[in-house]
Each structure stands twice: as structure tokens, then as C-alpha cells.
C-alpha positions, -999 to +999 in steps of 0.1 A: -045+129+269-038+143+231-061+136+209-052+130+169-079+135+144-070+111+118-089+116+081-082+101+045-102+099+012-079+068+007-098+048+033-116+019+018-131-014+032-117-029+001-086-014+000-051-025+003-018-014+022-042+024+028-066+001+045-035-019+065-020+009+077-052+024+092-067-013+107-032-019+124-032+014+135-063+013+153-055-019+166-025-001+177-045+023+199-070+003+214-042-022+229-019-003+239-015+024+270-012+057+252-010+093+261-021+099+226-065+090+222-069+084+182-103+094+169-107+077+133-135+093+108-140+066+085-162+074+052-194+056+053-231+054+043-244+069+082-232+086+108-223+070+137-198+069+171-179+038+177-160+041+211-137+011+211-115+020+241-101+049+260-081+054+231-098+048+205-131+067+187-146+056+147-164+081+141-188+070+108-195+097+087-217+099+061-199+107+027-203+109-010-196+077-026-173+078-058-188+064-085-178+029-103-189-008-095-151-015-083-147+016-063-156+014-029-143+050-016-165+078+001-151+111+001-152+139+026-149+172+009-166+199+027-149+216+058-183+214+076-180+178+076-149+179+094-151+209+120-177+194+143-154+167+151-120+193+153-151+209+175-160+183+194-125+162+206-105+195+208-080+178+182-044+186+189-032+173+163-048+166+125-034+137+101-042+139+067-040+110+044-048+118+008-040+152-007-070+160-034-094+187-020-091+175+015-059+192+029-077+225+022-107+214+033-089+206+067-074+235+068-108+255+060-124+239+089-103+251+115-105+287+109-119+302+140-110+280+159-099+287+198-073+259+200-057+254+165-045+221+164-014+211+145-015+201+104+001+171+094+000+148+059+010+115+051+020+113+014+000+077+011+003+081-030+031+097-049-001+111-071+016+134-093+039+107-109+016+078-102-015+094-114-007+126-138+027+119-155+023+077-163-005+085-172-005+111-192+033+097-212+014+075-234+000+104-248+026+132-248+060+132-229+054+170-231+022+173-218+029+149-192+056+167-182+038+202-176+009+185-158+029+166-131+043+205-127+010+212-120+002+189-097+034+194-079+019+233-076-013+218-064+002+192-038+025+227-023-010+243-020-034+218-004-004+213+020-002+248+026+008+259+060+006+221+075+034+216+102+049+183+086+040+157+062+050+118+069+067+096+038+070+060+035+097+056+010+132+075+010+131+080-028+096+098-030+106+119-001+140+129-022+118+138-053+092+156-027+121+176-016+128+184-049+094+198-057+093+218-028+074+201-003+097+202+026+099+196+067+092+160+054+099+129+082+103+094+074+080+069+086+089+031+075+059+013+079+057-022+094+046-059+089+034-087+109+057-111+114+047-133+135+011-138+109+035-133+076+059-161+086+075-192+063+057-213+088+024-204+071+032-225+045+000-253+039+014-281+026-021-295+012-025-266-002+013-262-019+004-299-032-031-287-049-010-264-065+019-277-078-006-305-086+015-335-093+042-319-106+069-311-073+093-288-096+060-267-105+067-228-096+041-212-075+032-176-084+013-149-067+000-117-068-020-102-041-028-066-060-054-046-071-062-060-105-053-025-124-030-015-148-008+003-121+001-024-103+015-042-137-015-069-143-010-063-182+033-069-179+027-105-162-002-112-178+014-108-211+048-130-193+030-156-183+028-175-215+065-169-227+069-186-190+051-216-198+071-216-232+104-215-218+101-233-187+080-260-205+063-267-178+035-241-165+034-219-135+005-218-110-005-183-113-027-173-080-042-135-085-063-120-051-080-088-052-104-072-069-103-039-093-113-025-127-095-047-149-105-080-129-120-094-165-083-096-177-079-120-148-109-142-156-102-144-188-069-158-181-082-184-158-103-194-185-076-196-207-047-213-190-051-243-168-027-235-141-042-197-138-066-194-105-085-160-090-092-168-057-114-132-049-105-109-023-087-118+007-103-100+038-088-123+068-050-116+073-043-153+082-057-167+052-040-135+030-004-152+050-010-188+046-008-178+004+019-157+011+039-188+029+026-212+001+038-196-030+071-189-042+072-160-061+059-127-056+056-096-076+056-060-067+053-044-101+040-007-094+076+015-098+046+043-079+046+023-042+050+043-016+060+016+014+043-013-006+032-032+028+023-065+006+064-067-004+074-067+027+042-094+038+054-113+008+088-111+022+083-118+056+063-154+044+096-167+026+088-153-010+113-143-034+101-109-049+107-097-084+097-058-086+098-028-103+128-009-107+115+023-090+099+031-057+094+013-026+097-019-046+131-011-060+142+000-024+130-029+000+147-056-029+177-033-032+186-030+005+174-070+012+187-088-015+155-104-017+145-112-052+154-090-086+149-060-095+137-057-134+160-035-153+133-033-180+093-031-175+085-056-202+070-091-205+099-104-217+123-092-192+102-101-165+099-141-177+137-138-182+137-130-142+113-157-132+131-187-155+164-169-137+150-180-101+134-212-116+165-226-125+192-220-096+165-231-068+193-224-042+201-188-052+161-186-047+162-201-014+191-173-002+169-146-016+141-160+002+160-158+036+174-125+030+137-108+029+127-127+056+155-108+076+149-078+061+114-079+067+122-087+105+136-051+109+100-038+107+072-043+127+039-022+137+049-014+172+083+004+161+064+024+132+036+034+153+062+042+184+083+063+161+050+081+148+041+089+190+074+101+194+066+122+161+038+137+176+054+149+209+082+168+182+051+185+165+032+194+197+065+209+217 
């Protein structure tokens, strides 16, 4: 049996579509006969082994703890953290998840090595856009320019040397390729279906919401509460939608993050405006999904955006951002609207749009649902088997 050493600095257990993709993929492993055994090392406070099944190992190790009261991530860092376990499972093959510090780290730790097992990424965050040029725009287009340059030098280097690296969405592999990152291999992620389903829906609960009004719009957003994820642009829409609709939204946020105030404040502030905390079971995360209308997928940085196609697959129509994985799951469904511009006002333009032709909604609704039905766990994690024999032979 092969053995995979999977490690990522994005792991968190408060995280979001990272924290998916590893928990289904584990679940994955530990159901299913595999010649593959996965062997997890998941950031913690101890060390600790965790044999689950035959195929499947947490290993717990004990990591430095980023600092921040909404931050819950531990990094690993060091490549004598890591080689004990290359050491110990005679890894064939290595899948990295995040690319700051520990793709070189990796690599580090398997110098010397008898058995060299194979390098392989999986670009989980589109960092030097996301993280270096948005951000860095509202000060100087200039400078924002020559440090997502940078970054593009420092992603080439940390993935030095590794065999392949796995993408999510077709349009950050395109701009990958164009920054020299190459022997890239597409890896559509999957949903649920059968939890994320229309038949979800709670109809208590879609009657506490709409609370005696039937023709009330439900609204949610199930995202980090950061500015990245556009809390600011429909925070900022929501009251030109209460305006122009004349009658007032429920607005559901779930989550947690660093701008989670913004999001109590608005509760506060507007009647119809609820925070209902973070969602850890995936049955109660789909019953909202089923029971709300409208969802949002405002980040134009997602690279797969797992909650669109959750949303999706539980009946919502979707407005989204007009770049990235949002832009390209709405675009090849039909499933909601893509905003042309990132503004408040354009985006309560889109939502009184849907509000007011309720069966052009419902068609957009049915669309995602199909389109989501195209994806599921077992094909992604198949595909990514089959992925691994290519590296190996």
C-alpha cells in the first residue's frame, strides 16, 4: 500500500472550504478500500497518533499557534517537524497545501533520505493576488504590481523541484501558467449532494424568517466575516435593498472572523439582520442553505469556493463576484448573476433583479442544482487516486 503524507498550514478547526476538503477527505480514506493509506498531520496543541483505519493515520503535531483572537491556525515550519513522519511511514508521496515557508520546508526535510518520495502542491489560495496585489492596490497600483511579481518569484521557489501541483479553478491555473508555475493538473472539487439538497428546506424555520411577510427575500452568507469575502459590499447593499424593495430582507451571516463586530453591529441595527455563530455540523450548515434564497459568493480570489457550489446544490440562486471560481461555477451553470461591478449599488441592483421576476429565480435555482450534481467527493477524490498512480509511475 502507498502511503501519502498530507500537510497544510491552511488546516484549521474553524476553517472553511480548507477545512472541507481535508474532513471529506479523510472521511474518504477511512471508508473506502484503497491502495493508497493517507496519513494526515494536523497542527495542534500535543502530539499525538490517531489510527482511524487501515487507511487512515492523524498524526497531531504540536505547532506554533498564529497569533490573533480569531485565528485559530498552527503552523509547521521547521523540516524537523516533518521528517520523522516522511521517516517513519516511508511516504511515497507528499501533498502540500499552503505555499508560505512550508514547500521548502518539505523539501528540506527529505534530504537524505533513502526513498525520496514524490513532491506535490495544491494551490488552496491564489495568495499572490488574494493576499499581495488586493491588498496592496488601495495603496499603490505600482507597488502592488511589483510585489505580486515577487510573490509569483517566491511561489516558483517554495515549489521548486515538486513533481506537480493540483488547482481547483481553470482561471487561476491559466494565470499560474502564466507566471511560470507549470505541470499544473486540474482537480474540481466536490459537494454533498445528497446533505446540500432543496429538500433541506425547514419550513418552520423559512416561516420565522420571512416572519409574516410570505414575499420576504431570504439572504445568506455562510463566510468568513472578512473583508475578502465582501462583508463590507453587502453590508453597505443591504440598506439601499430595504429602500428599494420596501420591504426588508432577512439577512442570515454564519461564521466567525476578524471583522465579526461589523456583523453585530448590523444586527443591532436592522431588525431583519441575524448572526447565527459558527456552523460546525454540516446538516444544520444545509438545512440554512435549503432555507434561504439567496446566496452570495463575493471573493473574485476563490479558488473552488466549496460553499457556492453547497449553496447551489440546496436550491440557492447565487450572485458572485465577477472573477474566480465564483465567476466560473455561475458562468458555466446559469445559476444566479454575476456582478459586472463590485459595488453596493450594483450588487442591490442584482438582488431587486431576482426579487422581482421570482420565476427567472426559480430557473436559476434549478440550473445550480444540476450543475452542482456534476460534482461529488467520490469523483474528485477518485480522479486525485488516479493522479497519484500518474505521479508514482
Amino acid at each position: 500500500m502507498k502511503v501519502v503524507l498530507d500537510i497544510n498550514n491552511f488546516w484549521s478547526p474553524g476553517g472553511g472550504g480548507v477545512r472541507r476538503y481535508h474532513l471529506e477527505k479523510m472521511e474518504y480514506y477511512q471508508k473506502k478500500q484503497s491502495d493508497f493509506k493517507l496519513v494526515f498531520l494536523m497542527q495542534d496543541s500535543y502530539n499525538k497518533t490517531e489510527e482511524i483505519s487501515p487507511t487512515l493515520t492523524i498524526e497531531h503535531v504540536k505547532a506554533f499557534k498564529v497569533p490573533g483572537k480569531w485565528w485559530k491556525y498552527r503552523f509547521i515550519y521547521r523540516a524537523k517537524q516533518i521528517k520523522p513522519y516522511i521517516e517513519k511511514y516511508k511516504a511515497d508521496i507528499i501533498e502540500v497545501g499552503s505555499p508560505y515557508v512550508l514547500p521548502a520546508a518539505v523539501r528540506r526535510a527529505c534530504k537524505g533520505l533513502d526513498k525520496k518520495p514524490e513532491l506535490i502542491g495544491f494551490w488552496h489560495a491564489d495568495f499572490p493576488v488574494t493576499y499581495i496585489r488586493r491588498v496592496f492596490e488601495r495603496i499603490n497600483s505600482f507597488l502592488a504590481k511589483r510585489l505580486e511579481g515577487i510573490a509569483w518569484v517566491y511561489a516558483r521557489y517554495q515549489f521548486k523541484n515538486y513533481k506537480s501541483i493540483l488547482v481547483s479553478c481553470k482561471e487561476v491555473m491559466e494565470r499560474m501558467n502564466a507566471h511560470g508555475l507549470s505541470n499544473l493538473y486540474w482537480l474540481p472539487l466536490g459537494v454533498d449532494i445528497e446533505c446540500f439538497n432543496p429538500l433541506e428546506k425547514d419550513e418552520a424555520l423559512v416561516k420565522e424568517l420571512k416572519a409574516g411577510e410570505p414575499n420576504r427575500l431570504t439572504l445568506f452568507f455562510p463566510h468568513r466575516s472578512t473583508e475578502e469575502k465582501g462583508l463590507s459590499l453587502l453590508l453597505k447593499a443591504y440598506p439601499i435593498i430595504c429602500e428599494k424593495l420596501g420591504l426588508a430582507p432577512m439577512l442570515v451571516f454564519a461564521g466567525t472572523g476578524n471583522r465579526i463586530h461589523l456583523v453585530r453591529e448590523a444586527e443591532k441595527k436592522y431588525e431583519h439582520v441575524r448572526y447565527i455563530g459558527f456552523v460546525n455540523s454540516v446538516e444544520e450548515m444545509a438545512k440554512w442553505n435549503a432555507s434561504c434564497e439567496i446566496g452570495f459568493a463575493l471573493s473574485a480570489w476563490e479558488t473552488f469556493g466549496l460553499s457556492i457550489l453547497e449553496g447551489m446544490a440546496s436550491g440557492q440562486c447565487l450572485i458572485g463576484a465577477n472573477a474566480g471560481a465564483a465567476a466560473e461555477h455561475i458562468r458555466e451553470s446559469g445559476g444566479g448573476i454575476i456582478l459586472q461591478e463590485m459595488t453596493p449599488e450594483a450588487l442591490a441592483f442584482a438582488i431587486c433583479e431576482i426579487a422581482q421576476d421570482r420565476d427567472k429565480m426559480q430557473a436559476m435555482c434549478a440550473r445550480g442544482r444540476a450543475y452542482a450534481e456534476r460534482f461529488s467527493w467520490d469523483a474528485c477524490f477518485g480522479r486525485q487516486r488516479e493522479f497519484y498512480r500518474g505521479i508514482l509511475n
